[in-house]
C-alpha positions as CSV (number, residue, x, y, z in Angstrom):
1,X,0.0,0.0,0.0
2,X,1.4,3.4,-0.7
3,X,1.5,6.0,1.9
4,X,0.8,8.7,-0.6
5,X,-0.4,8.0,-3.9
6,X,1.7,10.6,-5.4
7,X,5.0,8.7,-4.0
8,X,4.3,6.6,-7.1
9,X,6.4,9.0,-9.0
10,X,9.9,9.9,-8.7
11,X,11.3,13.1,-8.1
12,X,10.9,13.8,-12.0
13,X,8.2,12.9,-12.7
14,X,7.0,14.6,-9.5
15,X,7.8,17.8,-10.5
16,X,4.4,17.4,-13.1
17,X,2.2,19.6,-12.2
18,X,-1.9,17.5,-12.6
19,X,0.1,14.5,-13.9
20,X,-3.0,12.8,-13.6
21,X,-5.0,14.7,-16.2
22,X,-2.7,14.1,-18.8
23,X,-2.1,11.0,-21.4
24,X,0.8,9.3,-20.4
25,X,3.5,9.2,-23.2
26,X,3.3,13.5,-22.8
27,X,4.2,12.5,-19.2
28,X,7.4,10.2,-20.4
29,X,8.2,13.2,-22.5
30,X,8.5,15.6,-20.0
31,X,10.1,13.5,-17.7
32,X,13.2,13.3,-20.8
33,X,12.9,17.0,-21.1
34,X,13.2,18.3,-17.6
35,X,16.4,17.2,-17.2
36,X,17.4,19.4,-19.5
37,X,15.9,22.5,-18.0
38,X,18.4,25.7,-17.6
39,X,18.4,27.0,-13.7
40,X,20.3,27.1,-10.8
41,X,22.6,24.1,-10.6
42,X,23.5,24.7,-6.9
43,X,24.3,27.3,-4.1
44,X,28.1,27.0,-5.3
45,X,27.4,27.4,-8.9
46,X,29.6,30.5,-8.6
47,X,32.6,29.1,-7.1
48,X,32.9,26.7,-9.4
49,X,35.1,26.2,-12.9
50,X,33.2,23.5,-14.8
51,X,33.8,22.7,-18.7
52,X,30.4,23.9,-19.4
53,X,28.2,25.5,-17.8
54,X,24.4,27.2,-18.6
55,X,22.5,29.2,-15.8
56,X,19.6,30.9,-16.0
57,X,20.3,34.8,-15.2
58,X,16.5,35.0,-13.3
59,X,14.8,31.5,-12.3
60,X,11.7,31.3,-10.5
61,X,9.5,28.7,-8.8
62,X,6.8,27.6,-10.5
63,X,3.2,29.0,-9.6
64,X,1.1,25.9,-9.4
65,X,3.6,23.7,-7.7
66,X,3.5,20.0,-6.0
67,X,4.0,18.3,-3.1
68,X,7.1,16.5,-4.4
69,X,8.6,19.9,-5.6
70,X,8.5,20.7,-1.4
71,X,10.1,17.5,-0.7
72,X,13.0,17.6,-2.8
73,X,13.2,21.4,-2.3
74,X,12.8,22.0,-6.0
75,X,11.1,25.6,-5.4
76,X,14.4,26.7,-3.1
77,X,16.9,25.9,-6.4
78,X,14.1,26.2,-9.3
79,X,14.7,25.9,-13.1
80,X,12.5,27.5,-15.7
81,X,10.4,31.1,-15.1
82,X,6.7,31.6,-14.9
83,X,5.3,33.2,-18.1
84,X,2.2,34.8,-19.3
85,X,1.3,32.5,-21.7
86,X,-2.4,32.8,-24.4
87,X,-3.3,30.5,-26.5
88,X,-4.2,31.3,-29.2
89,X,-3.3,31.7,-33.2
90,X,-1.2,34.4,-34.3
91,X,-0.1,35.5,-37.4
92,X,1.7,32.3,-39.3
93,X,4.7,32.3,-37.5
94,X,3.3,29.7,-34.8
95,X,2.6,27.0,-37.2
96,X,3.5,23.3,-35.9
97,X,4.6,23.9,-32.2
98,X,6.5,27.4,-33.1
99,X,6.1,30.1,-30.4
100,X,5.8,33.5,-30.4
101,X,7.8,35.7,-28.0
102,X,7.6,38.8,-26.7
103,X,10.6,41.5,-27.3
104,X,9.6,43.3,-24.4
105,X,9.7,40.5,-22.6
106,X,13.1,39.2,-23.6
107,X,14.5,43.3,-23.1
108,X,13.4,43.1,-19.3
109,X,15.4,39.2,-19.2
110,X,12.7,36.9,-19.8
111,X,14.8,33.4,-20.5
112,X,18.0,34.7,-20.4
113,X,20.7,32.9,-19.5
114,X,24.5,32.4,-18.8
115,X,27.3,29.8,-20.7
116,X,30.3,29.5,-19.0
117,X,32.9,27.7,-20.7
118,X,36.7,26.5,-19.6
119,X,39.7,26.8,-20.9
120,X,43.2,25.2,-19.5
121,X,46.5,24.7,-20.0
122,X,49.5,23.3,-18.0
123,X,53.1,24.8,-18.0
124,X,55.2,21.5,-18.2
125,X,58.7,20.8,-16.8
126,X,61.0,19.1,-19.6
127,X,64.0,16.3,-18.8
128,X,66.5,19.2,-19.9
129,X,65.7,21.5,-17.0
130,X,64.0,23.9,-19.9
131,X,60.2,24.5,-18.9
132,X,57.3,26.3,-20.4
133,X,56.9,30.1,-19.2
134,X,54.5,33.0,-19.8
135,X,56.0,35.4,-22.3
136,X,56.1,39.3,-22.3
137,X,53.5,41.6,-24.1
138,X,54.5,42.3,-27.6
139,X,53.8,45.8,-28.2
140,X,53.7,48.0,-31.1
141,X,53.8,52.1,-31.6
142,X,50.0,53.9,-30.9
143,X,47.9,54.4,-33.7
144,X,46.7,57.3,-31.6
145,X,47.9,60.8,-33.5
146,X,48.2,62.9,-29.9
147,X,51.2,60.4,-28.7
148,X,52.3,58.6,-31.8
149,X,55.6,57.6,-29.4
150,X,53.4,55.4,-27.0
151,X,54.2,51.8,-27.0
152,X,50.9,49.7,-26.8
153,X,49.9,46.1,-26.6
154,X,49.4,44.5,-30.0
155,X,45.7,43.8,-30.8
156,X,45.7,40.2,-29.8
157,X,47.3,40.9,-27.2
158,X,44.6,44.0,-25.7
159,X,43.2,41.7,-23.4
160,X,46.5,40.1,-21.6
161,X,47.9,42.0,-18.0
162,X,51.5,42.5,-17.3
163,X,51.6,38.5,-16.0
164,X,50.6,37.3,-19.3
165,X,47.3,36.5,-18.3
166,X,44.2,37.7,-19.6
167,X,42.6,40.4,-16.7
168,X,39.0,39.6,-14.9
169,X,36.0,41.1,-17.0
170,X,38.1,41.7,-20.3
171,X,35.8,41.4,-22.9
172,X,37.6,39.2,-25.5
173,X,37.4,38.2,-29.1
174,X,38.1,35.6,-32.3
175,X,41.9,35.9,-32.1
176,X,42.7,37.1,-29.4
177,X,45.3,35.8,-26.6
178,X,44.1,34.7,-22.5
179,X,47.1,33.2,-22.0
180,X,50.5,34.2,-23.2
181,X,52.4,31.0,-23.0
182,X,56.1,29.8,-24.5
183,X,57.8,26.5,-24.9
184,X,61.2,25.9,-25.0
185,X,62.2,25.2,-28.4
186,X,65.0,22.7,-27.0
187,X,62.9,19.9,-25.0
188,X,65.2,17.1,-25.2
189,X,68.6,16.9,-25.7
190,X,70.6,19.3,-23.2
191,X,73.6,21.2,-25.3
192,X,77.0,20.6,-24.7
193,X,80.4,21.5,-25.9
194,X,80.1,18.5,-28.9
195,X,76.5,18.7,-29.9
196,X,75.6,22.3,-30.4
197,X,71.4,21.3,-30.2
198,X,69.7,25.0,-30.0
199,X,70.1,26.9,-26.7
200,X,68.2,26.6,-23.8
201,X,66.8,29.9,-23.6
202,X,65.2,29.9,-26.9
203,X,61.5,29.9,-26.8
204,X,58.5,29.9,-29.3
205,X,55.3,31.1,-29.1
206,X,52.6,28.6,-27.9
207,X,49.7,31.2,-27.1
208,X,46.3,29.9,-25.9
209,X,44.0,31.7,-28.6
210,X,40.4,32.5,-28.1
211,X,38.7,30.7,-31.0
212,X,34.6,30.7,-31.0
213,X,32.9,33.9,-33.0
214,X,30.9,35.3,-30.3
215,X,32.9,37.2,-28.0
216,X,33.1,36.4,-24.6
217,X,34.1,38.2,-20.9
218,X,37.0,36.1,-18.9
219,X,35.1,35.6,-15.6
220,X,38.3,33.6,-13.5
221,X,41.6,33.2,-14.1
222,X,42.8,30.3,-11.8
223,X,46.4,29.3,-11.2
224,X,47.2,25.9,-9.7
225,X,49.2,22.7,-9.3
226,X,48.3,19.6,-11.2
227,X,48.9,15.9,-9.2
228,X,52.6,16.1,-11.0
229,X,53.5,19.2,-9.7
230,X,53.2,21.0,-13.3
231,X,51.7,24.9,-12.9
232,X,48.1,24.4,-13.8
233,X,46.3,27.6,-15.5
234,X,42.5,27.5,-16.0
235,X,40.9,30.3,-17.7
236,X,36.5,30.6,-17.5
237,X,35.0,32.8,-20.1
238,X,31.6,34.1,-19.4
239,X,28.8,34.9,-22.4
240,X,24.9,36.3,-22.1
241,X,22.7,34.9,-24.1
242,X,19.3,36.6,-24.8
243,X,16.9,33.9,-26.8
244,X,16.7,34.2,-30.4
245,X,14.8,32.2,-33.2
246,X,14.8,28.4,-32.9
247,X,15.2,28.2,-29.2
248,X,13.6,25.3,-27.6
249,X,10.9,26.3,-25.1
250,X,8.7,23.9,-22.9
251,X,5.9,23.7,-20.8
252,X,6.4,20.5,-17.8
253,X,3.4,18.7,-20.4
254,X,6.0,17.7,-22.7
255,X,4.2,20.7,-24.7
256,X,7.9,21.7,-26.5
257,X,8.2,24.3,-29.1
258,X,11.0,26.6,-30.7
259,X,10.8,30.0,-31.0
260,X,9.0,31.1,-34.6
261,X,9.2,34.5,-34.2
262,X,10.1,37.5,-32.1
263,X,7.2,39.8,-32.0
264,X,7.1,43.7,-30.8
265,X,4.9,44.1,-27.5
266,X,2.7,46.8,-29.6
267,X,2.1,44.2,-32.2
268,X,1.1,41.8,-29.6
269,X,-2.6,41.2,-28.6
270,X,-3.6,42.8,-24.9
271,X,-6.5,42.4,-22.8
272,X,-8.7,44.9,-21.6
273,X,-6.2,45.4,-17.9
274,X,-3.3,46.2,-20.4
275,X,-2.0,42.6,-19.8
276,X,0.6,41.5,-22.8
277,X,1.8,37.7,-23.1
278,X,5.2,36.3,-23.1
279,X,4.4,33.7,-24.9
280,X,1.9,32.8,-27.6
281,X,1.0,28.9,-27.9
282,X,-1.0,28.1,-30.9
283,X,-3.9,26.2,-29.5
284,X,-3.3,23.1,-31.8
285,X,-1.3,21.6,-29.7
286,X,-3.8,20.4,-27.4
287,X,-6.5,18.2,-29.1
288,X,-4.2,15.3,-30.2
289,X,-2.1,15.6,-27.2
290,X,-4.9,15.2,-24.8
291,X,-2.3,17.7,-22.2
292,X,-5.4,18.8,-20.1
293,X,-3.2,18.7,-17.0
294,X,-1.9,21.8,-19.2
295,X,-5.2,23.6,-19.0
296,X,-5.6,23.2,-15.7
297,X,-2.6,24.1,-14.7
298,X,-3.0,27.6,-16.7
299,X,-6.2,27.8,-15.2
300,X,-4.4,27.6,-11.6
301,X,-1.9,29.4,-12.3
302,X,-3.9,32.7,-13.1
303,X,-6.1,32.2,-10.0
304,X,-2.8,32.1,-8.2
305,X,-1.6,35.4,-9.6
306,X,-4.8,36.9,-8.6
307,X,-5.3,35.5,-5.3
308,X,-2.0,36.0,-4.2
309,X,-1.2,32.3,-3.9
310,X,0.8,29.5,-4.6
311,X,-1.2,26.5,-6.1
312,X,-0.7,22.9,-5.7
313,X,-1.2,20.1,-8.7
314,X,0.0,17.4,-7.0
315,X,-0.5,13.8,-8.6
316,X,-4.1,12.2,-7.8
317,X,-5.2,15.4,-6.0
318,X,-3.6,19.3,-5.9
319,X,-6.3,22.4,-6.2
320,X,-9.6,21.4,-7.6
321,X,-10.5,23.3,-10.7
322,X,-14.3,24.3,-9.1
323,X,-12.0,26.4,-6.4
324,X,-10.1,27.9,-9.2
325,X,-13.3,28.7,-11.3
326,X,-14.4,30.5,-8.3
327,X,-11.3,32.5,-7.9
328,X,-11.6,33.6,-11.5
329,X,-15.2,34.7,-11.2
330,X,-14.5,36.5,-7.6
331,X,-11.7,38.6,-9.5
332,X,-14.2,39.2,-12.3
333,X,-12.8,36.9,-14.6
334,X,-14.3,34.3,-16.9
335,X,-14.2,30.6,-15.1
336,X,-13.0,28.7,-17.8
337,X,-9.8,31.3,-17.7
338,X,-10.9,32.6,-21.2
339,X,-10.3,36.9,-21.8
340,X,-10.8,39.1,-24.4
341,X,-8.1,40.4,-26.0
342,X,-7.1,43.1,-28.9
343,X,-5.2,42.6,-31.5
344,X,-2.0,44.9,-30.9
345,X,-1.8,45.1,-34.8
């Protein structure tokens, strides 16, 4: 016998709000698709250098939530934001699954989020006693016609401090150098009197280039050990990306679209309070999928916003819609969640 009903689920699948309501393989999906959510990753997620990294700049519990998302403490390290979502068709651009975003929305950092990416390099220690070092700045005469006699850094060089390293919060490009490395041309062999092999002290450039198109900002520099003693540099570069077409967007129904197009807020449909959407869903996404968890879920969710409240849609119980309806029609609302809007074109 189960103590709760919902403990049927796991902490996935828990995270559903109205599970129950819903036909199951739309369940399956969006148990496949929540782990691939973008939030918070952890209290640490700061501190930390990881090979790859996305964060959500503003995440947000959800409004109708469960009793499984207490549990596990989901609302306390969320991933995903609360949108104002209508459904309804608009223009073509929301054909098969495409969504329709607001510009506004995206200006004020609706689904914006942060890649952090790593870069590292070790300084080795050769057999000869040579070892790799950080070389000098090479600098070239200002372009500048006030003090044509200044020596500055070369370009691919802007970014790099006098240690050779790039500086914290540089903003850097295709090209350019984060860290100024040198290896010994001589690695082997050490010279002596009979085999004249090339100095010791002759180096060659080995410079750690930045190489993606975008630009990037170097978050941390980190300089270390490795287990064999060798100097260990990391370097994390930090990027903020705003959605754009063909960015994958989903609901917790397994309801997944990409982004068809980005539409101006005055072009957008409103309701009589002024009320704009985020998000416009086409509404042909629901008879086939049979996602009436969905509905009720937007149905909630506005009588949360109105009430003030958090709602719950736990599995095999979670706020009945008659309660909702109620809500609704006490705020002077339609109970079936349905408003009249006008077209912003």
């Amino acid at each position: 016998m189960e103590i709760e009903p919902f403990t049927l689920l796991g902490a996935v699948a828990g995270l559903i709000p109205y599970p129950h309501h819903n036909q199951s393989p739309r369940n399956t999906y969006q148990c496949a698709m929540g782990k691939q959510a973008i939030g918070a990753i952890g209290y640490n997620q700061f501190l930390r250098i990881d090979t790859l990294l996305y964060l959500m700049v503003y995440p947000q519990q959800p409004m109708v939530k469960t009793r499984a998302i207490e549990l596990i403490q989901y609302d306390k390290l969320p991933a995903g934001q609360s949108a104002i979502v209508a459904v309804m068709s608009y223009s073509g651009y929301d054909i098969e699954d495409a969504l329709v975003l607001n510009k506004a929305s995206l200006d004020r950092g609706f689904g914006r989020c942060q890649v952090f990416r790593k870069y590292s390099t070790i300084l080795r220690k050769y057999q000869n006693g040579a070892a790799d070092r950080i070389g000098d700045i090479k600098r070239e005469l200002s372009k500048d016609p006030e003090n044509p006699d200044e020596l500055v850094p070369i370009r691919k060089h802007a970014a790099l401090q006098a240690d050779g390293l790039a500086a914290v919060g540089e903003k850097i490009s295709a090209g350019e150098v984060y860290v100024n490395k040198q290896t010994p041309v001589n690695t082997s062999n050490t010279p002596t009197l009979l085999s004249d092999g090339p100095p010791l002290d002759e180096y060659k450039d080995a410079p750690m280039t930045y190489k993606l198109h975008d630009h990037a900002y170097i978050d941390k520099v980190l300089v270390s050990t490795s287990e064999s003693e060798q100097t260990l540099i990391k370097v994390l570069t930090r990027q903020t990306r705003r959605p754009e077409l063909g960015d994958k967007f989903s609901s917790r129904h397994g309801q997944k679209g990409v982004c068809g197009i980005i539409a101006r807020q005055e072009d957008m449909p409103f309701s009589d309070m002024g009320v704009i959407p985020d998000i416009i869903m086409n509404p042909h996404g629901f008879p086939s999928r049979m996602t009436v968890g969905k509905m009720i879920e937007l149905l909630a969710g506005k009588a949360g916003v109105l009430s003030g409240k958090l709602q719950y849609g736990t599995a095999f119980g979670g706020s009945k819609v008659d309660d909702m309806a109620r809500i609704l029609v006490d705020n002077g609302f339609s109970y079936s969640g349905k408003d009249f809007v006008t077209s912003g074109l």
